[in-house]
MIDOSE-1310 file (N, C-alpha, C; in nm, 2 decimals, decimal comma, always signed):
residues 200
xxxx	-0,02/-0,32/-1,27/-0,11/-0,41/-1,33/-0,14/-0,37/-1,47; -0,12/-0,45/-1,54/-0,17/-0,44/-1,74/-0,30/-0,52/-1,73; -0,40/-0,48/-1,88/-0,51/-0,58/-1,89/-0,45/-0,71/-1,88; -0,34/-0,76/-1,91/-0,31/-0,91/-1,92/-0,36/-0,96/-1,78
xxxx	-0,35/-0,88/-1,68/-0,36/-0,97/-1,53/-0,50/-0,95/-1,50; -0,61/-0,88/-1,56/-0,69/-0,91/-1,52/-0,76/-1,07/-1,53; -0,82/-1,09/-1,42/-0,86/-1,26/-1,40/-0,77/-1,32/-1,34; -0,63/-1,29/-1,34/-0,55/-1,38/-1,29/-0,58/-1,39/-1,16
xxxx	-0,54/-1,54/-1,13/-0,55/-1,60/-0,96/-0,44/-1,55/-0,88; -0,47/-1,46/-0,77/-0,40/-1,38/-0,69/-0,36/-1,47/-0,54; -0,22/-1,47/-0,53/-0,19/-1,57/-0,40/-0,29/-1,57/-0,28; -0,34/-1,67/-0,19/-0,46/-1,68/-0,11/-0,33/-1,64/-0,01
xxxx	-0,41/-1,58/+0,14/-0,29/-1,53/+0,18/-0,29/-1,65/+0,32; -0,11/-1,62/+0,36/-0,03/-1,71/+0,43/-0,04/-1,63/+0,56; -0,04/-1,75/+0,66/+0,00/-1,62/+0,77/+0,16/-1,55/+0,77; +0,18/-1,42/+0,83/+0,28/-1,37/+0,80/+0,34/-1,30/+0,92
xxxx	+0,42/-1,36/+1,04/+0,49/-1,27/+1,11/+0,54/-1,19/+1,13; +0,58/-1,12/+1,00/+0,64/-1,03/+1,01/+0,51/-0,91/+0,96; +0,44/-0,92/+0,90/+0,31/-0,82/+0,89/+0,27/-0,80/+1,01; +0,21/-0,88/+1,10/+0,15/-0,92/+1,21/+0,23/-0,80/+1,29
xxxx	+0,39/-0,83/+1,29/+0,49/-0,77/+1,38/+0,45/-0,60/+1,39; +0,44/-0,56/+1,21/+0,43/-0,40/+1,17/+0,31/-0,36/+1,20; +0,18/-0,40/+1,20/+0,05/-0,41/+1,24/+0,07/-0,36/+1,41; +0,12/-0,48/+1,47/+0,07/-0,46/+1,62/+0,24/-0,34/+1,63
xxxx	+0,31/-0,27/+1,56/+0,37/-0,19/+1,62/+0,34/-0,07/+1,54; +0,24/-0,06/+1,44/+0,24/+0,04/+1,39/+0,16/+0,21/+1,46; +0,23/+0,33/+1,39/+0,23/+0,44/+1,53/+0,24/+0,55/+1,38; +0,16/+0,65/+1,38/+0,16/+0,75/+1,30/+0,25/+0,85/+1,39
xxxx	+0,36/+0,92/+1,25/+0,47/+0,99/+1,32/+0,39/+1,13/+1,34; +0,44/+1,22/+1,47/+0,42/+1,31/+1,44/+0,50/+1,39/+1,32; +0,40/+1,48/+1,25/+0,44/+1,55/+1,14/+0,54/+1,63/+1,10; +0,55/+1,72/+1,21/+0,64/+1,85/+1,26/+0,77/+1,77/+1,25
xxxx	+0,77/+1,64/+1,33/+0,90/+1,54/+1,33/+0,96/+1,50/+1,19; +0,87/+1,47/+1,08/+0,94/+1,44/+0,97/+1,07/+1,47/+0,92; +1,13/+1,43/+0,84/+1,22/+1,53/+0,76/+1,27/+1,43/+0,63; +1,41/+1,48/+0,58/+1,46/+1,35/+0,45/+1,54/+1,28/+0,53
xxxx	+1,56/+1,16/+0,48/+1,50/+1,19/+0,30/+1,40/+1,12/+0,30; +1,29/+1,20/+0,23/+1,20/+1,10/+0,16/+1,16/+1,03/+0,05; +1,05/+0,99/-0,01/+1,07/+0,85/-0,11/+1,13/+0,95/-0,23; +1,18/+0,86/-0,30/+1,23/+0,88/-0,47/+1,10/+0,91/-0,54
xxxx	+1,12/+0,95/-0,67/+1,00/+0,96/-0,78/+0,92/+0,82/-0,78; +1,02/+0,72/-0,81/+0,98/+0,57/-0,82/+0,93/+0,49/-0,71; +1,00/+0,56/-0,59/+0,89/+0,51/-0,44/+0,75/+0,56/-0,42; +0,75/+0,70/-0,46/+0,63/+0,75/-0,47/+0,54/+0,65/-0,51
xxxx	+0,61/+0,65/-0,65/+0,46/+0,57/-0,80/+0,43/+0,43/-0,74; +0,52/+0,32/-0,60/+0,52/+0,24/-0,60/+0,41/+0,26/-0,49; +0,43/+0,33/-0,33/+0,35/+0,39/-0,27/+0,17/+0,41/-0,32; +0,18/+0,53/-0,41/+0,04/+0,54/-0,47/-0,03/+0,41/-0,50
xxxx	+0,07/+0,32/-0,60/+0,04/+0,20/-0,65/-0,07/+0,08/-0,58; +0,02/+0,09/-0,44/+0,00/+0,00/-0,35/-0,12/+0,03/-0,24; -0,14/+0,14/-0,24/-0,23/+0,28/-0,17/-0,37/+0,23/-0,22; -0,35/+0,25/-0,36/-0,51/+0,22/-0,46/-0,54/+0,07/-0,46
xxxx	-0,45/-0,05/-0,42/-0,53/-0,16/-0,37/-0,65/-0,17/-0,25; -0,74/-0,08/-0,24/-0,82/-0,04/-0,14/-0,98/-0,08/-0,12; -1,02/-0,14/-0,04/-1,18/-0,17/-0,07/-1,24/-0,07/-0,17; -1,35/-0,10/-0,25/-1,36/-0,04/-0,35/-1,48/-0,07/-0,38
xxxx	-1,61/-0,08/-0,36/-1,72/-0,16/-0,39/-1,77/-0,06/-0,51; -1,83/-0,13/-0,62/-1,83/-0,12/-0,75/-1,71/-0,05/-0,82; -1,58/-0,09/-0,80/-1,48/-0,02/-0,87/-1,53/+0,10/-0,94; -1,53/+0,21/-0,84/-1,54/+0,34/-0,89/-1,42/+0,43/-0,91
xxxx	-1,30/+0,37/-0,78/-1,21/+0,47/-0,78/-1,28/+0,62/-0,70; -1,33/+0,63/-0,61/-1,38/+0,73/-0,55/-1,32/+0,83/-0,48; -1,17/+0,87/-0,53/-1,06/+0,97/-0,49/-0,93/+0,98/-0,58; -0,88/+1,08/-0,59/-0,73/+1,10/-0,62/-0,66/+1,18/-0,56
xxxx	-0,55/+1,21/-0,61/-0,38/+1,18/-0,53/-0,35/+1,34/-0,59; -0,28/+1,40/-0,53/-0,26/+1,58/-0,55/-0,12/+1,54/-0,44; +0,05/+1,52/-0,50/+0,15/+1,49/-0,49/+0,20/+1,60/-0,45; +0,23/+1,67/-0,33/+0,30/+1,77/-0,31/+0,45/+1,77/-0,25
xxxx	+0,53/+1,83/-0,31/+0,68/+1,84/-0,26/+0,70/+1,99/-0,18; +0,81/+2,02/-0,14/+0,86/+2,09/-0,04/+0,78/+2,25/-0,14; +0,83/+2,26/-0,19/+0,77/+2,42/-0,29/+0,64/+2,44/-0,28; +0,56/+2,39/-0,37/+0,41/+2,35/-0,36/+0,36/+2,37/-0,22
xxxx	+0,41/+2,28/-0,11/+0,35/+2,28/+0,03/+0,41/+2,46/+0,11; +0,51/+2,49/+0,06/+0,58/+2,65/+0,12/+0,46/+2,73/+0,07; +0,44/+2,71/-0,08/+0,33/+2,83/-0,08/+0,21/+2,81/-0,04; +0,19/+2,69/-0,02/+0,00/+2,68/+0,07/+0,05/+2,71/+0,23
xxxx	+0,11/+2,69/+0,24/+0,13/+2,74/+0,38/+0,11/+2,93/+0,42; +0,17/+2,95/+0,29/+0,24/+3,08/+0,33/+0,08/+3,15/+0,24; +0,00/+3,11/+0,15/-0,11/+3,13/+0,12/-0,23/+3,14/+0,25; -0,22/+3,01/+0,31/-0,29/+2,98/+0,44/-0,32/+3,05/+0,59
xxxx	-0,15/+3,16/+0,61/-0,15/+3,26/+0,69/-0,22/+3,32/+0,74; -0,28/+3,41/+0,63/-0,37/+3,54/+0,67/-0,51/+3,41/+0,69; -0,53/+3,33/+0,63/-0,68/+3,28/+0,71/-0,67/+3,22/+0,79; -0,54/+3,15/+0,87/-0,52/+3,12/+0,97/-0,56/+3,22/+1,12
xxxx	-0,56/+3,35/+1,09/-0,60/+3,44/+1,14/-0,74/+3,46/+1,16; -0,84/+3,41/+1,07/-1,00/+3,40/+1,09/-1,03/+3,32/+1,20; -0,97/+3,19/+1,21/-1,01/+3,06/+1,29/-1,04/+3,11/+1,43; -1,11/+3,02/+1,50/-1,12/+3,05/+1,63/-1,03/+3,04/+1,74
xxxx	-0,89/+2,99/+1,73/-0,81/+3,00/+1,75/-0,66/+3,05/+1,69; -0,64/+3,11/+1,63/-0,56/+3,20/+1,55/-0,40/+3,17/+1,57; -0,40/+3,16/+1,66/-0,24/+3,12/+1,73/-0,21/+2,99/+1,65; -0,32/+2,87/+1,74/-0,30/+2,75/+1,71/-0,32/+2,69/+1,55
xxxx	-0,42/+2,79/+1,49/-0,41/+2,75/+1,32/-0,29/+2,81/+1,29; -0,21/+2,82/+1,34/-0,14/+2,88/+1,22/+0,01/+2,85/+1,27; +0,00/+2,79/+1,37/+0,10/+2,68/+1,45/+0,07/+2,51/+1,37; -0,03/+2,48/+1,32/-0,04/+2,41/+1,25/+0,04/+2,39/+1,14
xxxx	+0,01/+2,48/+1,09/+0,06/+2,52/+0,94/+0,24/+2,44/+0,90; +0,27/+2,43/+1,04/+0,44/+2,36/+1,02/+0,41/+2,18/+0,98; +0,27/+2,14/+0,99/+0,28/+2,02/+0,99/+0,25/+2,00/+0,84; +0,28/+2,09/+0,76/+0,22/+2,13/+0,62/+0,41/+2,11/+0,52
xxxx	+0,48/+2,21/+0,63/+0,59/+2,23/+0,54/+0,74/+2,13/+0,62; +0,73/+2,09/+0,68/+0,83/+1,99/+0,76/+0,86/+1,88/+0,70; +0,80/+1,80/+0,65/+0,79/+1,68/+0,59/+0,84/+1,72/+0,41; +0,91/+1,62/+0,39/+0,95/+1,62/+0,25/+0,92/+1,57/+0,16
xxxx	+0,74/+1,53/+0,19/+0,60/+1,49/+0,03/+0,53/+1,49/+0,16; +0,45/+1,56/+0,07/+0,29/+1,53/+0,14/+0,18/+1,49/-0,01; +0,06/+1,38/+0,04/+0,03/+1,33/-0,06/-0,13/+1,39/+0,01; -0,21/+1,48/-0,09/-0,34/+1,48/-0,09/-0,44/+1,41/-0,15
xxxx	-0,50/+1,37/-0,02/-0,63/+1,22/-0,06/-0,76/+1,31/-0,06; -0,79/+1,35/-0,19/-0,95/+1,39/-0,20/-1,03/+1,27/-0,24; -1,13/+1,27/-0,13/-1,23/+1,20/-0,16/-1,36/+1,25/-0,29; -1,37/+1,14/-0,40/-1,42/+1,22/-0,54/-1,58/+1,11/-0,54
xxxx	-1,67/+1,11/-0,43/-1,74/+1,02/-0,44/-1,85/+1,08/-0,60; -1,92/+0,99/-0,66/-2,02/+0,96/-0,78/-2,11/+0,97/-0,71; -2,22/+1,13/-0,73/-2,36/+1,15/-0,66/-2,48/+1,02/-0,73; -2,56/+1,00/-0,66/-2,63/+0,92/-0,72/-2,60/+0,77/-0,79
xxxx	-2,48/+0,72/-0,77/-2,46/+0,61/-0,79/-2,53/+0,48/-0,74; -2,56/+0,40/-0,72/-2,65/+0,27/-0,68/-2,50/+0,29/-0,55; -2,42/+0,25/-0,56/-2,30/+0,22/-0,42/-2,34/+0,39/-0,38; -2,37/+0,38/-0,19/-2,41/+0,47/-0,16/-2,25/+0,57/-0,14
xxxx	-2,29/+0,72/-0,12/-2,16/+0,79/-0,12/-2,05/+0,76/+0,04; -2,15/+0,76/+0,16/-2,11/+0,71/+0,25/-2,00/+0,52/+0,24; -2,02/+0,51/+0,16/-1,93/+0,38/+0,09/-1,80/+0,43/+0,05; -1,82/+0,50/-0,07/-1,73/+0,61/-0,14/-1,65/+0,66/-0,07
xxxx	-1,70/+0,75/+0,04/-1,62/+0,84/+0,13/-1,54/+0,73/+0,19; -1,60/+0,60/+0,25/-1,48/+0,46/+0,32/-1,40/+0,44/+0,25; -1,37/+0,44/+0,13/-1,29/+0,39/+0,05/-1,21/+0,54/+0,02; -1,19/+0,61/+0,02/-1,13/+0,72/+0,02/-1,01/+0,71/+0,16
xxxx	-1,12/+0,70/+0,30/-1,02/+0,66/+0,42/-0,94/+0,52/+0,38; -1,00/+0,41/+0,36/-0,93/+0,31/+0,33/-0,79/+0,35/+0,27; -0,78/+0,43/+0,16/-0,67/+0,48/+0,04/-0,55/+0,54/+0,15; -0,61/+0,64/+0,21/-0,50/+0,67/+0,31/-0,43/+0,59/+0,38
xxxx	-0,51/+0,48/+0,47/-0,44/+0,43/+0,54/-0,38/+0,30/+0,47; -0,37/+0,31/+0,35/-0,30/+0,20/+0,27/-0,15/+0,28/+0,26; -0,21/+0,40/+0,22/-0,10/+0,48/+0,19/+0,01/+0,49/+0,32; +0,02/+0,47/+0,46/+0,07/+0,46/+0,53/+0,10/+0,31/+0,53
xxxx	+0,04/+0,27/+0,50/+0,09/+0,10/+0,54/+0,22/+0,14/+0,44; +0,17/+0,14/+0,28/+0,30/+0,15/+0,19/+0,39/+0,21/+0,24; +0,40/+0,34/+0,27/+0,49/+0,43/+0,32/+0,61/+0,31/+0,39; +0,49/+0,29/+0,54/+0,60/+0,20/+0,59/+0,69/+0,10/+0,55
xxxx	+0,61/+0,03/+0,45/+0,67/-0,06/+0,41/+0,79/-0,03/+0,34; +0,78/+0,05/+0,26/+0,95/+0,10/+0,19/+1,05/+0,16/+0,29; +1,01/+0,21/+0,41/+1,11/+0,19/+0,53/+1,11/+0,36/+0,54; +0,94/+0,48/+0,53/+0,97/+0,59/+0,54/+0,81/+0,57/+0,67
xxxx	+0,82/+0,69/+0,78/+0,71/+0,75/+0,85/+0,62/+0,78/+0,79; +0,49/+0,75/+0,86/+0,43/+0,88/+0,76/+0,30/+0,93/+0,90; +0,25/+1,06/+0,85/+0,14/+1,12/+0,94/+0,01/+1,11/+0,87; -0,17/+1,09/+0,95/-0,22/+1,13/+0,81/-0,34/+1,24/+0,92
xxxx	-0,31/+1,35/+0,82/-0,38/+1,46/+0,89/-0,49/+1,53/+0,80; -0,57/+1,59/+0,89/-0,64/+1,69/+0,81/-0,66/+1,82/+0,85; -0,64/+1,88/+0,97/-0,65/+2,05/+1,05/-0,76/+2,08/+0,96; -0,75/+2,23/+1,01/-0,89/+2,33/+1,00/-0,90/+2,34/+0,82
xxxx	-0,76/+2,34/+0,75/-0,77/+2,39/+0,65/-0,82/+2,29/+0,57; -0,86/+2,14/+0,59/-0,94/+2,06/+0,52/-1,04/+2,10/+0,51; -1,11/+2,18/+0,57/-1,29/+2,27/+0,60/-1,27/+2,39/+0,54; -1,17/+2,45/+0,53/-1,23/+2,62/+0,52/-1,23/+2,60/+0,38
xxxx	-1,37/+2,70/+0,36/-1,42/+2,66/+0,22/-1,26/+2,77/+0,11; -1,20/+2,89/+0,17/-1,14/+2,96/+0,08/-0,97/+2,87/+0,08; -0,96/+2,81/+0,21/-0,87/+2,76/+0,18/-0,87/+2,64/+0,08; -1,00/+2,59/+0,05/-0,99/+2,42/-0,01/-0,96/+2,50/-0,17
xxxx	-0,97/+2,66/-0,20/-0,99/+2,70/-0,33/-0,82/+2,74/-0,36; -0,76/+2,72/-0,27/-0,60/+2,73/-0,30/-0,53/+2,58/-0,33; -0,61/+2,50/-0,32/-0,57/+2,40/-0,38/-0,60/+2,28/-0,46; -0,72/+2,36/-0,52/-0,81/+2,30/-0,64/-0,90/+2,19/-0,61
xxxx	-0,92/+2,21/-0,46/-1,05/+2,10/-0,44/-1,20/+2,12/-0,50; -1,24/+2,04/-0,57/-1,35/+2,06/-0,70/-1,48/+2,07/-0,60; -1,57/+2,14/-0,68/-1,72/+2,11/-0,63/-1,75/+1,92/-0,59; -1,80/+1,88/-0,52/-1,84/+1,77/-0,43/-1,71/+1,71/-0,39
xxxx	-1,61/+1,70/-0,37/-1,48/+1,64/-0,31/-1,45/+1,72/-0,19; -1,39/+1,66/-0,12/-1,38/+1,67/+0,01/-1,19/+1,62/+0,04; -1,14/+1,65/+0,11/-1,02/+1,63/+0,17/-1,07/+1,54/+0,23; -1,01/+1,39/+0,25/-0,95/+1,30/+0,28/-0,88/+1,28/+0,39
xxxx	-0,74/+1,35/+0,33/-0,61/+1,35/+0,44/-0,49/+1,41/+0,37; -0,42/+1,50/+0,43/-0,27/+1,51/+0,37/-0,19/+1,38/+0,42; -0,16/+1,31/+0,35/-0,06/+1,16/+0,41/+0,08/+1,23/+0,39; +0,16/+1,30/+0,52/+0,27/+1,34/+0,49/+0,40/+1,22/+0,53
xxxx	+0,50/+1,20/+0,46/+0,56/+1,10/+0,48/+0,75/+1,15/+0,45; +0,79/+1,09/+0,54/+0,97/+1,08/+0,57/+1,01/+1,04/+0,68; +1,11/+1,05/+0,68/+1,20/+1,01/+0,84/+1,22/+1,06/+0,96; +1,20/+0,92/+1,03/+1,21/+1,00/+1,16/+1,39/+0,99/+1,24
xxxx	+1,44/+1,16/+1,33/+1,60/+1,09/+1,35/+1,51/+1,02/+1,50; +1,41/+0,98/+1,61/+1,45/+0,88/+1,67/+1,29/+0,85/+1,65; +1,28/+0,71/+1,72/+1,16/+0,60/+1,73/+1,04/+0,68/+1,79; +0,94/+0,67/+1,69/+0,78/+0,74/+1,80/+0,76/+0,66/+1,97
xxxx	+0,71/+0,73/+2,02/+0,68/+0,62/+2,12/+0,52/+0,64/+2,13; +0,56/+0,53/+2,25/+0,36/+0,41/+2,22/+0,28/+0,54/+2,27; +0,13/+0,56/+2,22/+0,05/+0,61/+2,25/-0,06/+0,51/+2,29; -0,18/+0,58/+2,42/-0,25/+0,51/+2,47/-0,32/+0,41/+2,34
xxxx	-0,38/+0,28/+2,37/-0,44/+0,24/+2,28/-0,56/+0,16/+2,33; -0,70/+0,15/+2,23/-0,79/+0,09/+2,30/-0,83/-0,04/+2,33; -0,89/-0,03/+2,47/-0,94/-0,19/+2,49/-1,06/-0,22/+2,43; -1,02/-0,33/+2,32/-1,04/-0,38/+2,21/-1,17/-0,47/+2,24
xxxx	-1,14/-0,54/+2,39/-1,28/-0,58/+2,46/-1,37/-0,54/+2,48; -1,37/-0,41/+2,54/-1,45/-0,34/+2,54/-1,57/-0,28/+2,45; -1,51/-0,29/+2,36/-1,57/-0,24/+2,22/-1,62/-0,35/+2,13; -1,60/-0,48/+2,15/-1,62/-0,60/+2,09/-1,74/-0,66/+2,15
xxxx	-1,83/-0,70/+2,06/-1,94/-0,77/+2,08/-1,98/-0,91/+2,00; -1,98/-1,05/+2,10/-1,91/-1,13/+2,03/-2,08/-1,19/+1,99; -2,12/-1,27/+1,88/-2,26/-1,36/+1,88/-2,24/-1,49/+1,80; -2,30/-1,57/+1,85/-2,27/-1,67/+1,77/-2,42/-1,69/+1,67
């Protein structure tokens, strides 16, 4: 988007069967599963692009993108180790850690909410989730998987310092994204009745 398009009249939307189709089949890959190839430099930029069309109330932009490739993700892993060993399960953190280096980009969503803004931060932080799961929609849409995770190492305060998460930002999600060699299969899903409360 350039200043020119701002104001412009944006298509009202059509129904779409084939969205409808990717919606009611959509399934987060497992991560460990990933592999290549995944997107180009220019699938990335389109990805992110499409990612940041996200509920947004008072256009603040209340997150950014920390682009990691296969190198980058080797050394947080291999940084991550020895504190994987603190956790209260030791084995299992650090059995995690493969869902960090498997995948061929992983995209970090820090949520960067504005303290004291009139839009409360609990807003901020929504729109930060929203960013993610855009970011998987895109993914799919260019025809790659994607996982969106966060493990122990989104909390531990020495791990968030290995990878430049600032004072008041928070991890979001790693959105790790590539190919799968076969189809996820269906996981349970909720009755939607249940949960719905209708009023007129």
């Amino acid at each position: 988007m350039t200043d020119a398009d701002l104001g412009a009249a944006l298509p009202l939307p059509v129904p779409s069967a084939e969205m409808q189709d990717r919606l009611a089949r959509r399934r987060s890959a497992p991560a460990q599963a990933l592999t290549g190839p995944g997107p180009s430099r220019a699938e990335i930029e389109r990805i992110l692009l499409l990612g940041a069309r996200t509920p947004d109330h008072g256009k603040l932009f209340p997150w950014r993108f920390v682009v990691m490739g296969p190198q980058s993700r080797a050394d947080l892993a291999a940084a991550l180790t020895p504190l994987a060993a603190r956790q209260a399960d030791p084995g299992k953190a650090a059995k995690v850690l493969s869902k960090l280096t498997a995948p061929p980009l992983s995209i970090l969503v820090l949520s960067v909410p504005i303290p004291g803004h009139k839009v409360p931060e609990w807003e901020q932080q929504l729109s930060a989730g929203a960013v993610c799961m855009n970011l998987e929609h895109a993914a799919n849409a260019l025809g790659f998987a994607a996982s969106w995770i966060t493990d122990w190492y989104s909390y531990d305060t020495d791990a968030l310092a290995l990878y430049d998460v600032r004072a008041g930002e928070r991890v979001a999600g790693f959105i790790h994204i590539g190919t799968l060699a076969e189809p996820p299969l269906e996981r349970p899903r909720p009755d939607v009745t249940a949960l719905t409360t209708w009023r007129d």
